[in-house]
C-alpha positions in Angstrom: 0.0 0.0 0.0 0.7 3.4 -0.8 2.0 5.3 2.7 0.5 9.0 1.4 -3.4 7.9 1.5 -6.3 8.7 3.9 -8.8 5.8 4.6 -12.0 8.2 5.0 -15.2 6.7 7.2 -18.1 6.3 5.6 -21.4 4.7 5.1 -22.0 2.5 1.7 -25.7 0.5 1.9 -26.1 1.0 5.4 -22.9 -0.3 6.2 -20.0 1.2 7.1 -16.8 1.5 4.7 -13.7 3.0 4.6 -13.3 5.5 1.0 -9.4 5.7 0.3 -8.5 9.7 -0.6 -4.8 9.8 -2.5 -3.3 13.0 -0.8 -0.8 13.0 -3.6 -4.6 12.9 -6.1 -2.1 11.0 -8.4 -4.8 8.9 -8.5 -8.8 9.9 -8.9 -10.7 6.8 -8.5 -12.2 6.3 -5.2 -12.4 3.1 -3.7 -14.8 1.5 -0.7 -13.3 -1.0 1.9 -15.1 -3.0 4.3 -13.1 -3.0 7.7 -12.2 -6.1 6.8 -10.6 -5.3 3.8 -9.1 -1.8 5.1 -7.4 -4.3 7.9 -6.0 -6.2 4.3 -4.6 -3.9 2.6 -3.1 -2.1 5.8 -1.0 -5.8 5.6 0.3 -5.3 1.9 4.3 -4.2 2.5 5.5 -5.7 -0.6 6.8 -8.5 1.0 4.3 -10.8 2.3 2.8 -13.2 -0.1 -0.7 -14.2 -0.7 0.0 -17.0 2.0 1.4 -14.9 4.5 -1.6 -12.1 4.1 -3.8 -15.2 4.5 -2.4 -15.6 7.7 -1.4 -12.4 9.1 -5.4 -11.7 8.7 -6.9 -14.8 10.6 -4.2 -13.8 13.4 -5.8 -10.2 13.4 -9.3 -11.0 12.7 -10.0 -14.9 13.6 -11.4 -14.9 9.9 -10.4 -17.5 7.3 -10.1 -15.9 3.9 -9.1 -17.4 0.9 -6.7 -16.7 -1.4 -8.7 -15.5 -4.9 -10.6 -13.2 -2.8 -7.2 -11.7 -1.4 -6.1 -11.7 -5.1 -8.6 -10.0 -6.5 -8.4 -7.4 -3.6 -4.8 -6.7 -4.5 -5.3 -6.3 -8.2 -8.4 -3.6 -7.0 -6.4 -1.5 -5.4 -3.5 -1.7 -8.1 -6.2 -0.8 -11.1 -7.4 2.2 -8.7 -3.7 2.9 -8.0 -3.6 2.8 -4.4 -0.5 0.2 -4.4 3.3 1.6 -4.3 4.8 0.2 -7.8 7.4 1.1 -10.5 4.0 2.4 -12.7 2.7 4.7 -9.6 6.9 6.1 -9.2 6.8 7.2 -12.8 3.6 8.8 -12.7 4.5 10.3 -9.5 7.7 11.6 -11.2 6.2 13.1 -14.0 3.8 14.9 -11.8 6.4 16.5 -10.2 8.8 17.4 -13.2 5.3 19.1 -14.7 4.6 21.2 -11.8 8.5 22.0 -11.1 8.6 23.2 -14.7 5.6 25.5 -14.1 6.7 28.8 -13.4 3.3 29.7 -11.6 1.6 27.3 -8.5 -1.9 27.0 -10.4 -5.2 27.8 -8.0 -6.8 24.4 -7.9 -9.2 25.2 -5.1 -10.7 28.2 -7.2 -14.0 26.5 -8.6 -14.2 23.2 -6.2 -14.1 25.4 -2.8 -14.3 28.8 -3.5 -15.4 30.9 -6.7 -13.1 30.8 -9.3 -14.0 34.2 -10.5 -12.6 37.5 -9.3 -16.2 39.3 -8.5 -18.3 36.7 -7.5 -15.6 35.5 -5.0 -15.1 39.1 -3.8 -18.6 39.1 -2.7 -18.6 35.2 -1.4 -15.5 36.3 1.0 -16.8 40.2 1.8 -20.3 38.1 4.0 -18.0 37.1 6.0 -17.6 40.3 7.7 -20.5 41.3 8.9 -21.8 37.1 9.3 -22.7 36.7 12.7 -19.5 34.9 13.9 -17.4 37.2 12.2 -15.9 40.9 13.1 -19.1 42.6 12.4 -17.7 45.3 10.4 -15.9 45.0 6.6 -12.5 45.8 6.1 -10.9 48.8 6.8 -10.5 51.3 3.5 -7.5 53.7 5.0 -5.2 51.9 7.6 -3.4 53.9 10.0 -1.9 51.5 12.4 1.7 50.1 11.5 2.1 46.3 9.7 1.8 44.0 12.7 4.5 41.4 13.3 2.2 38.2 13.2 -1.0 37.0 12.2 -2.7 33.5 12.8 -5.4 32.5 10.3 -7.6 29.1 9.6 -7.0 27.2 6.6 -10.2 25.2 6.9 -13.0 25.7 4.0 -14.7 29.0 3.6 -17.6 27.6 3.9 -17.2 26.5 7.4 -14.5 28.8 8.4 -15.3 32.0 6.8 -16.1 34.0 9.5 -12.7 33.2 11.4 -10.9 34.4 8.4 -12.5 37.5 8.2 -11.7 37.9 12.4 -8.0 37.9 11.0 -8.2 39.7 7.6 -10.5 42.4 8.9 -7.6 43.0 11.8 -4.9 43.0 9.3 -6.9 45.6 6.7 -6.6 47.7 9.8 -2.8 47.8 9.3 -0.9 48.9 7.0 0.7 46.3 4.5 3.9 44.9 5.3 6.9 45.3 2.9 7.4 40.8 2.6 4.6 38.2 3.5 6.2 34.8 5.0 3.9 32.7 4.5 3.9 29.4 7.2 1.4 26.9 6.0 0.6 23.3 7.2 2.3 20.1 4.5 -0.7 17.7 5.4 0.9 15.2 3.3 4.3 15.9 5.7 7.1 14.9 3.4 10.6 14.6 4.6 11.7 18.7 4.0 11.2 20.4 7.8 10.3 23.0 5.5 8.9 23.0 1.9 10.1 26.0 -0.2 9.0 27.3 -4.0 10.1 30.3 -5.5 6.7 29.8 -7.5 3.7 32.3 -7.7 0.5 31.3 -5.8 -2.1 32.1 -8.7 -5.4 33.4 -7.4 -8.8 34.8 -9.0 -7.6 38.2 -8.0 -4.0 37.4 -9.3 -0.9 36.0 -8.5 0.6 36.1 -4.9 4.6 36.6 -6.4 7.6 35.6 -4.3 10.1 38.2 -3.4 13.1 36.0 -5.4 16.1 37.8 -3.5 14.8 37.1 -0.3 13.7 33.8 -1.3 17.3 32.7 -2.3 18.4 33.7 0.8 15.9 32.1 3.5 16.2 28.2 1.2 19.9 28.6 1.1 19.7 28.4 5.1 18.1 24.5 5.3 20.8 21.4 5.2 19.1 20.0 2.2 17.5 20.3 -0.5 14.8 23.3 -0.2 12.9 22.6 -3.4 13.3 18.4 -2.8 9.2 18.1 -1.8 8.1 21.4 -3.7 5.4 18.9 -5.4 3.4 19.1 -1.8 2.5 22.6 -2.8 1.0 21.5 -5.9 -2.2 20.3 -3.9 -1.9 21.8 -0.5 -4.9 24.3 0.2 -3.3 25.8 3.6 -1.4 28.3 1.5 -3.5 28.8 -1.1 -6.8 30.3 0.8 -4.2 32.8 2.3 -2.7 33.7 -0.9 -6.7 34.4 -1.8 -7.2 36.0 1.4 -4.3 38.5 1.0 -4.7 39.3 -2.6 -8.8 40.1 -2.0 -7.3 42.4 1.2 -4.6 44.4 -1.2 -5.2 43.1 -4.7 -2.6 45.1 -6.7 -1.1 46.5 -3.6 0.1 43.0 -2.0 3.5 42.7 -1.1 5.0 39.4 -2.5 5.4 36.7 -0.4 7.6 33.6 0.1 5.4 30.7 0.8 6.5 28.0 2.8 4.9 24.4 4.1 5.7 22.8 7.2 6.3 19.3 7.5 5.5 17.3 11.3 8.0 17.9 13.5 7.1 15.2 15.6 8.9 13.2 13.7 11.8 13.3 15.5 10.1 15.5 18.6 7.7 13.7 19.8 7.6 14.7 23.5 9.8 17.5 23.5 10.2 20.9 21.5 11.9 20.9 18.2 14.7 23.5 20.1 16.6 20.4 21.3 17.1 19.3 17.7 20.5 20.8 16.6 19.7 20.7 12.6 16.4 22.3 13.3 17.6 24.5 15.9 20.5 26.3 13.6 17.9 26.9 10.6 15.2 28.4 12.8 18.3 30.6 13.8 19.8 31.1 10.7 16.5 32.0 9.1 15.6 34.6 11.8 19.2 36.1 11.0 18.2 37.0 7.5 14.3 38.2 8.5 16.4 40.9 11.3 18.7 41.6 8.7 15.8 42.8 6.1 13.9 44.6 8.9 17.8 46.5 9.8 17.4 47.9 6.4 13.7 49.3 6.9 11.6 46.5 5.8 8.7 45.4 7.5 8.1 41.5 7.4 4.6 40.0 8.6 4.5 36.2 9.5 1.9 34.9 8.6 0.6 30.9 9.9 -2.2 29.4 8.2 -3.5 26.9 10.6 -5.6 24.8 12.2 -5.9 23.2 15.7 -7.7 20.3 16.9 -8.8 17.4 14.4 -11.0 14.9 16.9 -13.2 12.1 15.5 -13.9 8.8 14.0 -13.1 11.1 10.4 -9.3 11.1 12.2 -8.9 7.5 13.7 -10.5 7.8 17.1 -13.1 5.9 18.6 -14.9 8.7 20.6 -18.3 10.0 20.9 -18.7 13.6 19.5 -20.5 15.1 22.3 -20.9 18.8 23.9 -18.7 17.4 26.5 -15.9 16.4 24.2 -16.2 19.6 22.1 -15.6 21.5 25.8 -12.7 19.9 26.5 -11.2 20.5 23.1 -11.8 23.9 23.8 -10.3 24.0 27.1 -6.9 22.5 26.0 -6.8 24.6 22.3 -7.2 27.2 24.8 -4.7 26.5 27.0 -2.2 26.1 24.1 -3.0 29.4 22.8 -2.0 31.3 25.7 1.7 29.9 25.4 1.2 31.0 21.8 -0.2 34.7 22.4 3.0 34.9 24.8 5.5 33.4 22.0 6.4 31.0 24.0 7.5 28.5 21.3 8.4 25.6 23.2 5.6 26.4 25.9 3.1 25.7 23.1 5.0 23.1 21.5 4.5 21.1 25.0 1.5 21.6 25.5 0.0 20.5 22.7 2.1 16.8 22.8 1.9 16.6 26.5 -0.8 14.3 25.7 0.6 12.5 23.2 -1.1 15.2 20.7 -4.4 13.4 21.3 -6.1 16.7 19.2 -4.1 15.9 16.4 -3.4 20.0 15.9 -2.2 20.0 12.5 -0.8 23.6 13.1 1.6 22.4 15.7 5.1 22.6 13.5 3.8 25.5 11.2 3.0 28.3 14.2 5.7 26.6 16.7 8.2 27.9 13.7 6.0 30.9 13.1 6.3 31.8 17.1 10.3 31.6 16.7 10.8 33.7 13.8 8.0 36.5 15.5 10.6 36.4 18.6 13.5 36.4 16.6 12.8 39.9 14.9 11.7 41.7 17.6 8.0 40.9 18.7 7.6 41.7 22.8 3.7 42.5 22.7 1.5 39.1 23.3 -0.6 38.3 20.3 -4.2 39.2 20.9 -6.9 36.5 20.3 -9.6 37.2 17.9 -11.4 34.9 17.9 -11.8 30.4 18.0 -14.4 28.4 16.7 -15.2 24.6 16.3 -16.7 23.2 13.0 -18.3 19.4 12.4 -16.5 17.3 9.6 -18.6 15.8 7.4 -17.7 12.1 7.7 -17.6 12.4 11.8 -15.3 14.7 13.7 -14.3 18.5 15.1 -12.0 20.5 13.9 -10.9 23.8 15.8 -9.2 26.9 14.7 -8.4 30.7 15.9 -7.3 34.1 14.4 -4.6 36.0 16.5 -3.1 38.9 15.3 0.5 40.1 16.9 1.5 43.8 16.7 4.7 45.1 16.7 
C-alpha cells in the first residue's frame, strides 16, 4: 500500500466502509473497503505473499479468507492505483517534473471550494464580515496603524471557516501592509523537507501572490538539504492557497510578495519535547531569523503569517470517541490552553502543551505556528498576540476541527 493515503469513514448500503483519498490525487478513483478489507490492505508491504496475508489476517481477525478473494483485492487497489509500484513512481515523477517546470503554482481550489471568478468571490468572502461569527464590520479602507508582526489564520474551507478568516483579515486591513509576507502553512501530506520551499507564484482569482526572489534565495539557502526536494506538496496543499486568496482580495494590486512556505510534522523526530533540542532544526530556525532581522535593519517590514488549524478529533481522524458537547468542551479547554503559550511566544511552551498528551487533538498547526512563534521572537515581537477569535466546526464524515485568528502587533 501506498503510505500517502487517507482511509475516510463512511457509510456505503447501510454499512459502514472505509473510502481511500490519494493526498498525492495522483490517482482519482475512489475506492470502498469493508473493515475487513481496510485491515488487508493495511497488511500489503511488498513482502508478504498471498500466503502470508492469509495468515497475518486470521491472526488479526479470527477470519479465514481465501486466497482468490485476497487476489482480487490486490489487483483492485493496483487498477485504482492505491499500491506503491514502479508504474505509480513514474507517474508520480512526471507529476512533479510538470509542476516543477511551471513557473506559476496554479489555483486548484478556485471553482471546487471557492469561486473561481474575481467578482463573485469578492462578494462570497466580503459576508464574512459582517456574518454573525465574524468581526461585524468590513475591512478597513485607510489603515493607519503600522504592519503588525504576526497574524494567525484558519486554513479550513470557507464555507465552514469564513467568519474566522475575516476575524484575522478584517484586523490585518486595519494595518498597513507589510513590505514581505512569509507565509507558514501546514504540508498535510508531511514529506521529509522540515520545511517545503517554491520560488513559485500562488495564482489566485484576484491574481498572483509573487515571491520576493532575492529574499527567497536567501531564506532556502539556510536548510541542510534540498529546499525545493518536496516542492510537489505545494502542488495540492490548500493551507497556503486560501491565504494567498485571502491577502490578494485584502490588497489586490497592492500586495506585497510573499515567500510561501509548508511545514512538514516535527514530531517526527520530537515527539515529546520541542523541536529546540534538535541541533539541525535548531540552527535553521536561527539562521533563518538572522536573515528576517537583517531585512527589517534595512527598513523593511516583514509579517509572519501561519495558516492553521488546531484540533482534528473524530472517527473522520482515527478515534473511537463520541462527539458530544462534553468532548467539544474539552477540546476547547486544551486549544485554549495552548493558545496562551502561543499569544506569549512561547514557542516551546506551546510546543509542550500541545504533545503533552501524546497530541491526542491531532493539531495540524503544531510545527507551522511553533516555527512561526520563533521567527516573531527572533525579529523583535515583545507584545503578546491578541486572540480574535476560536471556533469549532463538524466534519462531514464524523469529527471536530478547531481553529483561531490571532493577530500580533509590533
Amino acid at each position: 500500500m501506498r503510505a500517502r493515503l487517507e482511509a475516510v469513514p463512511a457509510e456505503e448500503d447501510g454499512k459502514p466502509v472505509f473510502v481511500l483519498r490519494d493526498l498525492e490525487e495522483l490517482t482519482d478513483k475512489p475506492l470502498a473497503l469493508s473493515g475487513g478489507g481496510m485491515l488487508l490492505a493495511s497488511l500489503l508491504d511488498g513482502k508478504r505473499t498471498a500466503a502470508n496475508l492469509r495468515d497475518e489476517f486470521l491472526k488479526n481477525s479470527g477470519a479465514v479468507l481465501e486466497l482468490p478473494v485476497i487476489l482480487d483485492l490486490v489487483k483492485a487497489l493496483d487498477d485504482a492505483g492505491y499500491l506503491e509500484t514502479p508504474a505509480l513512481a513514474d507517474k508520480r515523477r512526471e507529476a512533479a517534473e510538470y509542476f516543477r517546470g511551471n513557473p506559476k503554482r496554479p489555483a486548484v481550489f478556485a471553482g471546487p471550494s471557492y469561486p473561481a471568478e474575481s467578482l463573485p468571490l469578492a462578494g462570497h468572502l466580503g459576508k464574512f464580515f459582517t456574518d454573525a461569527k465574524g468581526p461585524g464590520k468590513d475591512k478597513a479602507g485607510s489603515p493607519e496603524k503600522p504592519a503588525p508582526l504576526g497574524l494567525i489564520a484558519p486554513h479550513i474551507d470557507f464555507t465552514r471557516g469564513g467568519p474566522a478568516y475575516a476575524w484575522a483579515y478584517q484586523a490585518l486591513s486595519e494595518r498597513k501592509p507589510p513590505d514581505i509576507v512569509i507565509a507558514l502553512g501546514v504540508a498535510h501530506i508531511s514529506p521529509d523537507s522540515p520545511w517545503v520551499f517554491t520560488p513559485k507564484a500562488y495564482e489566485t482569482p484576484f491574481g498572483p501572490m509573487e515571491v520576493d526572489d532575492e529574499l527567497y534565495q536567501k531564506l532556502s539557502s539556510r536548510v541542510w538539504y534540498e529546499p525545493r526536494a518536496d516542492e510537489w506538496v505545494h502542488k495540492n496543499e490548500h493551507s497556503l492557497e486560501f491565504q494567498a486568496v485571502w491577502l490578494k482580495y485584502l490588497w489586490r494590486e497592492k500586495a506585497p510578495k510573499w515567500i510561501p512556505i509548508l511545514v512538514s510534522s516535527f514530531e517526527r523526530f520530537s515527539p515529546t519535547e520541542a523541536p529546540s533540542k534538535i541541533p539541525t532544526i535548531e540552527k535553521a530556525l536561527k539562521d533563518m531569523g538572522e536573515v528576517l532581522k537583517a531585512e527589517i535593519e534595512k527598513g523593511r517590514s516583514v509579517l509572519i503569517l501561519n495558516g492553521i488549524d488546531l484540533a482534528h478529533v473524530g472517527p473522520r481522524f482515527g478515534d473511537d470517541l463520541e462527539l458530544t458537547p462534553e468532548l467539544e468542551k474539552k477540546i476547547e479547554t486544551e486549544d485554549r490552553k495552548s493558545l496562551v503559550d502561543a499569544m506569549a511566544l512561547d514557542a516551546d511552551g506551546f510546543y509542550r502543551s500541545v504533545v503533552a498528551d501524546e497530541n491526542w487533538r491531532k493539531v495540524c498547526g503544531l510545527s507551522a505556528l511553533y516555527t512561526g512563534l520563533r521567527l516573531m521572537k527572533m525579529i523583535g515581537a515583545v507584545q503578546p498576540g491578541r486572540l480574535l477569535s476560536y471556533g469549532q466546526a463538524p466534519d462531514p464524515a464524523g469529527g471536530i476541527v478547531s481553529f483561531a485568528s490571532a493577530i500580533y502587533d509590533r
